[in-house]
GULO-442818 format. One line per field, with one value per residue (C-alpha): y, z, x; residue in one letter. Coordinates in Angstrom, 3 decimals, decimal comma. Layout:
BEGIN
c2 <- Y | ...;
c3 <- Z | ...;
c1 <- X | ...;
res <- A | ...;
***
This chain:
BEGIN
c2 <- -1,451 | -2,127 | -4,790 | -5,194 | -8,585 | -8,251 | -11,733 | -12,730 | -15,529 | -16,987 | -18,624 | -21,700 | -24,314 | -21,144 | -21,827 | -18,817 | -17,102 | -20,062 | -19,723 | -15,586 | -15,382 | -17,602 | -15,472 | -12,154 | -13,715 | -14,856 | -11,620 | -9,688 | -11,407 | -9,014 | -6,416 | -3,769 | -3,577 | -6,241 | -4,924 | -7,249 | -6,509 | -9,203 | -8,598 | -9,770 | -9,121 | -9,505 | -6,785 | -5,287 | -6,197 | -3,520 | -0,742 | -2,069 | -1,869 | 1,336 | 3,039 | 2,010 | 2,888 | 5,005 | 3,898 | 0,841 | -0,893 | -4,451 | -5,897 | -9,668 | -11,054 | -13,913 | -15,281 | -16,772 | -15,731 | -13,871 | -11,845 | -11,010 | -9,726 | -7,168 | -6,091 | -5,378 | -3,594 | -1,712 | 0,198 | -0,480 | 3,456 | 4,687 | 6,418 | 4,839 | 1,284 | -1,144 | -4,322 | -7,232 | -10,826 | -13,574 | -16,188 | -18,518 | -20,455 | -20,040 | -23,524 | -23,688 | -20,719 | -20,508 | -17,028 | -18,210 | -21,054 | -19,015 | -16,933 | -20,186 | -19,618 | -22,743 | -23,453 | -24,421 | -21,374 | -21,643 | -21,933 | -19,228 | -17,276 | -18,705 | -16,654 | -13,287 | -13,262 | -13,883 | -11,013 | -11,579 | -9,068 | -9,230 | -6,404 | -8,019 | -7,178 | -7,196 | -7,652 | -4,793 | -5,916 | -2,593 | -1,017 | -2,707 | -5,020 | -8,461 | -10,305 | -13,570 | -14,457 | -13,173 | -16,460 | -17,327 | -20,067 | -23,611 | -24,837 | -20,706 | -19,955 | -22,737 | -20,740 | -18,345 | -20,049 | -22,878 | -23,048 | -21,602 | -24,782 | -27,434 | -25,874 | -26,533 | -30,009 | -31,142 | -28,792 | -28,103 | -31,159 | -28,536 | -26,560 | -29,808 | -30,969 | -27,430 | -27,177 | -30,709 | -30,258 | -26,827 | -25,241 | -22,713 | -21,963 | -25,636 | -24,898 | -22,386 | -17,891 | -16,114 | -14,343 | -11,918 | -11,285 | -9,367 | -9,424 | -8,949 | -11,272 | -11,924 | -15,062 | -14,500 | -18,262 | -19,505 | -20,513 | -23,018 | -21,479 | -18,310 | -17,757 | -14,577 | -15,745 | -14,728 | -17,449 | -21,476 | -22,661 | -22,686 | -24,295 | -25,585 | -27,439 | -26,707 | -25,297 | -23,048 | -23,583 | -20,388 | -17,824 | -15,052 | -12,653 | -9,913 | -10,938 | -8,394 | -10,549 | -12,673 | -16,328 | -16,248 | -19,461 | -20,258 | -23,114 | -22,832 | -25,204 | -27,009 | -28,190 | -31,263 | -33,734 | -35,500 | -31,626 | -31,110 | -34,350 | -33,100 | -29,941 | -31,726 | -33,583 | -30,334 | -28,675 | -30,914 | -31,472 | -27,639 | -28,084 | -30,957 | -30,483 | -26,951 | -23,868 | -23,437 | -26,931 | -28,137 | -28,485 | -26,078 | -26,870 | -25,116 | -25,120 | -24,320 | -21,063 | -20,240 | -16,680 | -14,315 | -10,764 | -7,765 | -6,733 | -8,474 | -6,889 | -9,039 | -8,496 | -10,534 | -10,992 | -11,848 | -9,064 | -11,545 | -13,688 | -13,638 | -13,119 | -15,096 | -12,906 | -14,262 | -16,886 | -14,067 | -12,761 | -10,144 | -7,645 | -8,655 | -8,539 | -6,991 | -6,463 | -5,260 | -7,137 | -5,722 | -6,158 | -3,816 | -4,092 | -3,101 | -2,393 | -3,340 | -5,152 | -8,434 | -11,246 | -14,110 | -17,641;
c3 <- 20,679 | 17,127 | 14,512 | 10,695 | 9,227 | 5,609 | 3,861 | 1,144 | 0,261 | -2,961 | -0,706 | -0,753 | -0,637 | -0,640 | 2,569 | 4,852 | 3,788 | 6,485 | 9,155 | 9,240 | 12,103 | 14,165 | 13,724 | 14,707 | 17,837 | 19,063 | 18,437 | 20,049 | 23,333 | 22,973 | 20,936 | 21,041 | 17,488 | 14,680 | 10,985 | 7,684 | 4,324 | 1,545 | -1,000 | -4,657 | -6,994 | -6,864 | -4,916 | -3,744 | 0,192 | -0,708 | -1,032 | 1,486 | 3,641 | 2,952 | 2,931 | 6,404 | 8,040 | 11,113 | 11,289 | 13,380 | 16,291 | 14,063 | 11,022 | 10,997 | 7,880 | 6,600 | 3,816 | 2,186 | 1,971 | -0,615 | 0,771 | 4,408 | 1,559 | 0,324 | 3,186 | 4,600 | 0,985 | 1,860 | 4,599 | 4,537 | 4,139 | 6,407 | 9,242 | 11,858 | 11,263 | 12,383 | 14,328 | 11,546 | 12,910 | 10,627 | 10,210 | 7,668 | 5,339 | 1,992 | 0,192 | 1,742 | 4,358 | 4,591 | 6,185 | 8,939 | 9,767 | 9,861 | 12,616 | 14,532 | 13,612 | 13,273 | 10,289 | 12,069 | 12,344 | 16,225 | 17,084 | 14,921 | 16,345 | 20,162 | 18,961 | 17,765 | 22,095 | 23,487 | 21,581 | 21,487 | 19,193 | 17,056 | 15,205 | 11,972 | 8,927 | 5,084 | 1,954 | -0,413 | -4,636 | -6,271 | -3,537 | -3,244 | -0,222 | -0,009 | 3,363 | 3,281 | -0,869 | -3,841 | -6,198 | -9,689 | -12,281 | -12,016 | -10,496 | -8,958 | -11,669 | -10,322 | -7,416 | -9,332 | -12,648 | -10,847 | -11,396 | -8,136 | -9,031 | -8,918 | -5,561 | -3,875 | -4,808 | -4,581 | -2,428 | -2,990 | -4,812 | -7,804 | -7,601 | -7,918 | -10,555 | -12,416 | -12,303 | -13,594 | -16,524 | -17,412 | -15,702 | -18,614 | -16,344 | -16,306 | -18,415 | -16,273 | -16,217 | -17,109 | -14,303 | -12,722 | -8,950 | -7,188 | -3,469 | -2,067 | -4,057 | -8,463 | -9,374 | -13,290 | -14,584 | -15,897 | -12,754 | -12,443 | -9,331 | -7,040 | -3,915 | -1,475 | 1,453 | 4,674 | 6,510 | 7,210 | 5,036 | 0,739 | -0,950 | 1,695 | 2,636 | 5,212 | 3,890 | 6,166 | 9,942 | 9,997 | 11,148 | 13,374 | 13,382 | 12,811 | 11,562 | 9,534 | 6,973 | 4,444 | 2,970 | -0,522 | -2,203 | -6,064 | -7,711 | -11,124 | -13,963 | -16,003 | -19,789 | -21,430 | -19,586 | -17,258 | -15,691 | -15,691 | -13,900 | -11,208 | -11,173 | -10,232 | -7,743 | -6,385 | -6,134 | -4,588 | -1,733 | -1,318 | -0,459 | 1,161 | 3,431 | 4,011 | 2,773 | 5,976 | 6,298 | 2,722 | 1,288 | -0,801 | -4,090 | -7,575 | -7,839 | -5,088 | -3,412 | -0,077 | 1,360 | 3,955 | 2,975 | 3,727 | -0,208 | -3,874 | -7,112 | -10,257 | -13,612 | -16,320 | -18,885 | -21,297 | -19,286 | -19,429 | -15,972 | -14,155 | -10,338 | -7,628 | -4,976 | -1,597 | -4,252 | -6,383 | -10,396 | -9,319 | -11,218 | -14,859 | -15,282 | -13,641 | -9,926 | -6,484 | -3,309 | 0,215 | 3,793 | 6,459 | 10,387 | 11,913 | 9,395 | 11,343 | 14,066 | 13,540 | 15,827 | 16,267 | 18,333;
c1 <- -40,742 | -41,967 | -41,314 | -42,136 | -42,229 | -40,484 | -41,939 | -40,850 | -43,996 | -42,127 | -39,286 | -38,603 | -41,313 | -43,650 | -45,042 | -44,809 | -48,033 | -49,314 | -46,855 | -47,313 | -50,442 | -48,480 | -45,233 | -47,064 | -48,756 | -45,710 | -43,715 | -45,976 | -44,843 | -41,867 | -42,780 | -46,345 | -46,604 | -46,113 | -46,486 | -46,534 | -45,267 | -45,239 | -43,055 | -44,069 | -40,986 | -37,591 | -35,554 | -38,748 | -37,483 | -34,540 | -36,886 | -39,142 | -36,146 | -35,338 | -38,542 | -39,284 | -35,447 | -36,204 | -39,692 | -39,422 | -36,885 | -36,605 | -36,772 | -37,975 | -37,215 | -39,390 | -37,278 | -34,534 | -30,320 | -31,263 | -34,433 | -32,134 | -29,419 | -31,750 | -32,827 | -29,494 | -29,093 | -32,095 | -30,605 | -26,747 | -26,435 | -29,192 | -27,911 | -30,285 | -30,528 | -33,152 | -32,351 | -32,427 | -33,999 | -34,127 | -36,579 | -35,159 | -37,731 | -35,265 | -33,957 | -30,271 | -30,153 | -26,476 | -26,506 | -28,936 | -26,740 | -23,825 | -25,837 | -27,105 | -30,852 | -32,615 | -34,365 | -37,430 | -39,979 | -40,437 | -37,099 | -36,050 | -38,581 | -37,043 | -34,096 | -35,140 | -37,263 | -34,152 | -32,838 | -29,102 | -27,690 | -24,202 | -22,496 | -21,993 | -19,549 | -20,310 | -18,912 | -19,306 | -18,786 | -18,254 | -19,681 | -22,968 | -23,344 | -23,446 | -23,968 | -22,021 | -20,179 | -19,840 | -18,563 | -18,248 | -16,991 | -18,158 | -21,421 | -22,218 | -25,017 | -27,484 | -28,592 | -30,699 | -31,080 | -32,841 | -36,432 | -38,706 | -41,296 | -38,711 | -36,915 | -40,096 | -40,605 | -36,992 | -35,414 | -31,725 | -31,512 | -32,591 | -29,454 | -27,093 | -29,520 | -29,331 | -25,166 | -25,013 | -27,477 | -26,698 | -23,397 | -22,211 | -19,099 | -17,752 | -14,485 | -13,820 | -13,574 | -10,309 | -9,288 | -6,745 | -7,338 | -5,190 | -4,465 | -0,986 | -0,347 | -1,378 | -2,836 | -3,476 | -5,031 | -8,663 | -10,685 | -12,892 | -14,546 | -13,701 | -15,203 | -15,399 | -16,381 | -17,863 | -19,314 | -19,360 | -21,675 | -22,486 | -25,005 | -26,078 | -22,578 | -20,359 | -17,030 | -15,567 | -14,631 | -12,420 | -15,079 | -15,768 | -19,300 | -17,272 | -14,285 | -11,872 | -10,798 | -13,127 | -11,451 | -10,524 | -11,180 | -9,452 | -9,322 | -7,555 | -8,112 | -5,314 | -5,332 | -6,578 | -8,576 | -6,652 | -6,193 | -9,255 | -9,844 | -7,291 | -9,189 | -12,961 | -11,096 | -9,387 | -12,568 | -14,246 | -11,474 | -11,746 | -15,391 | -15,844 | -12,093 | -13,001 | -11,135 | -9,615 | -8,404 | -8,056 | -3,778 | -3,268 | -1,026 | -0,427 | -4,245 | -5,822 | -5,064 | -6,848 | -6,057 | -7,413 | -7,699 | -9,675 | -9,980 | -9,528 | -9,231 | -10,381 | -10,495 | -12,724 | -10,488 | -13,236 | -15,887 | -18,638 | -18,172 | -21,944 | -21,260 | -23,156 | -23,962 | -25,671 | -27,010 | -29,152 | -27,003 | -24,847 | -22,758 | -21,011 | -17,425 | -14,499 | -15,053 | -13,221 | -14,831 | -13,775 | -14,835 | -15,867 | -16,549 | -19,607 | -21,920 | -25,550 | -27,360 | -28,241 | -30,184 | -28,367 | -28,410;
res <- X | X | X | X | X | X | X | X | X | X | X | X | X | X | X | X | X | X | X | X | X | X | X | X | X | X | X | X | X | X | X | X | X | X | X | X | X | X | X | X | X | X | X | X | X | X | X | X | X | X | X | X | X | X | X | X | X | X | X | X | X | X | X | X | X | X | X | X | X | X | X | X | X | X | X | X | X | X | X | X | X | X | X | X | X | X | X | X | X | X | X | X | X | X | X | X | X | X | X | X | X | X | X | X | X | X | X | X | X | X | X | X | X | X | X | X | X | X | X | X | X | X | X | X | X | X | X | X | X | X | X | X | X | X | X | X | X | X | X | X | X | X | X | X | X | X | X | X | X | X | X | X | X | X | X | X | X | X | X | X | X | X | X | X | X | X | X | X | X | X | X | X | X | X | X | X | X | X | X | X | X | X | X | X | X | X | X | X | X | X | X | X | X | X | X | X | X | X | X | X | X | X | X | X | X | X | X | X | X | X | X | X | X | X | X | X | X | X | X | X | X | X | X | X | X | X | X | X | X | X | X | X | X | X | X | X | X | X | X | X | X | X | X | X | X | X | X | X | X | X | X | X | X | X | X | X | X | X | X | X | X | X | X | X | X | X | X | X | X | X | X | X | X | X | X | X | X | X | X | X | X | X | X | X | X | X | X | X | X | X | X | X | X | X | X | X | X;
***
C-alpha cells in the first residue's frame, strides 16, 4: 500500500513542517511508500486531492478542519476514492474530535496503524461538500476572519477575541428556512450540523458516523434590548446545554432533517463552512450516506 501526506504547513501554530520526518518514518511501519505534498495557498489541498485520486491507497492529511474539508472536496466525485487519515494540528479540530483522533501527533498517528475505517456521510451546500457545518449569523465569521499570526500565539482564544471585537452578524440575518416545517424570522445564528463539537465546544451529543439526518440549530432574535438580552442568553443555553438536550421555546428551534432550504432575504448572509467563507446568500444544505472512507479512533 501507498500513502501521500497532504500538509497543510500554515495550520495552526504552524508547526508541522517539524513534525513531518517523524510522521513518514512512522507510516512507513504500515505502508511501502510515503509521499509529501505541502500545500501553500488556500484550497490548493482540493486540487491536490483530486489530482492524485486513483494514484494512491490513503490520504494522510496534515492539517486543520478546514484542510481535511478540501480534501474530501478534492475527490467527493471521483469514482475511486482514497482512504482519508487525519492528523489534526488545526486551532479547534472539531472534525477530528468528532472522529476520536487525538490531537496529539503520535496518537493520531496510533490511529491511522490501527487502521479502523468508517463510512462517513457529508453535507453538501448547493452541491459542494462540506464535512461537518455549514452556519451563519452571530459569532460564525471569526473562524476565517481571524488573523493566522494571532491563532498561533493565542490559540482559539483569537476566534472569541475576533467575534467579540468585530462580529458584523451580531443583530442577526433575515432568514426563511424551510424544512417540513417554515420558520420565516431574523436569526441570530443557524447551524447545520454534523458532528459533536464547534469552535472548539462541545454542542452536540446526538451523533452517529453515518447518521442520515444532520441537527438543525436556530436561534431567532426578538426586538429591543431586553429581547435581545433573552436572545444572548438563548444562544448561549443552546451551546453550552447542547442542541440535542437544550428546551426548546419560541426561539430556539432544534430539528433533525435530512435537507433545509433557506433563503437570504437581504442575499448578503456570509456562510461558515467547516470554519473556511462559504457561499453568499440563499442556500439548500442536504445530507447523504456513504460518501468516503475515513480513519477513525
Amino acid at each position: 500500500m501507498n500513502c501521500l501526506i497532504i500538509n497543510n504547513p500554515n495550520s495552526g501554530k504552524c508547526k508541522s513542517e517539524q513534525e513531518l520526518g517523524y510522521i513518514k518514518q512512522r507510516l512507513l511501519e504500515k505502508y511501502q511508500q510515503v509521499d509529501i505534498v505541502s500545500t501553500s495557498e488556500h484550497k490548493e489541498a482540493i486540487q491536490i486531492s483530486k489530482a492524485n485520486a486513483g494514484k494512491y491507497h490513503t490520504y494522510i492529511v496534515v492539517g486543520g478542519d478546514g484542510t481535511f474539508s478540501e480534501v474530501i472536496q478534492g475527490i467527493i466525485a471521483e469514482e475511486v476514492k482514497p482512504i482519508v487519515g487525519y492528523i489534526p494540528t488545526g486551532t479547534t479540530n472539531d472534525f477530528a474530535k468528532c472522529c476520536n483522533i487525538p490531537v496529539q501527533v503520535k496518537d493520531a498517528i496510533e490511529v491511522i496503524l490501527a487502521g479502523k475505517v468508517a463510512d462517513r456521510s457529508a453535507l453538501f451546500v448547493n452541491g459542494e461538500v462540506a464535512v461537518y457545518v455549514v452556519t451563519a449569523g452571530m459569532l460564525t465569521s471569526s473562524s476565517y476572519t481571524a488573523k493566522q499570526s494571532t491563532k498561533r500565539k493565542i490559540g482559539r482564544l483569537a476566534y472569541y477575541l475576533e467575534a467579540f471585537l468585530k462580529d458584523k452578524c451580531r443583530w442577526g440575518v433575515y432568514l426563511k428556512v424551510t424544512t417540513d416545517k417554515v420558520h420565516d424570522a431574523r436569526i441570530t445564528i443557524i447551524a447545520c450540523l454534523h458532528g459533536l463539537y464547534l469552535g472548539g465546544l462541545h454542542v452536540n451529543t446526538a451523533y452517529e458516523q453515518n447518521a442520515d439526518k444532520f441537527g438543525l440549530a436556530i436561534v431567532k432574535r426578538g426586538n429591543g434590548p431586553i429581547a435581545f438580552i433573552r436572545t444572548l442568553w438563548d444562544t448561549a443555553k443552546t451551546i453550552f446545554k447542547k442542541i440535542d438536550k437544550v428546551k426548546q421555546n419560541k426561539n430556539i428551534v432544534i430539528e433533525w432533517v435530512d435537507k433545509a432550504v433557506i433563503e437570504d432575504k437581504k442575499g448578503t448572509t456570509v456562510w461558515n463552512k467547516d470554519g473556511e467563507r462559504g457561499p453568499v446568500g440563499s442556500i439548500e444544505v442536504e445530507i447523504k450516506p456513504n460518501q468516503y472512507k475515513a480513519i477513525v479512533g
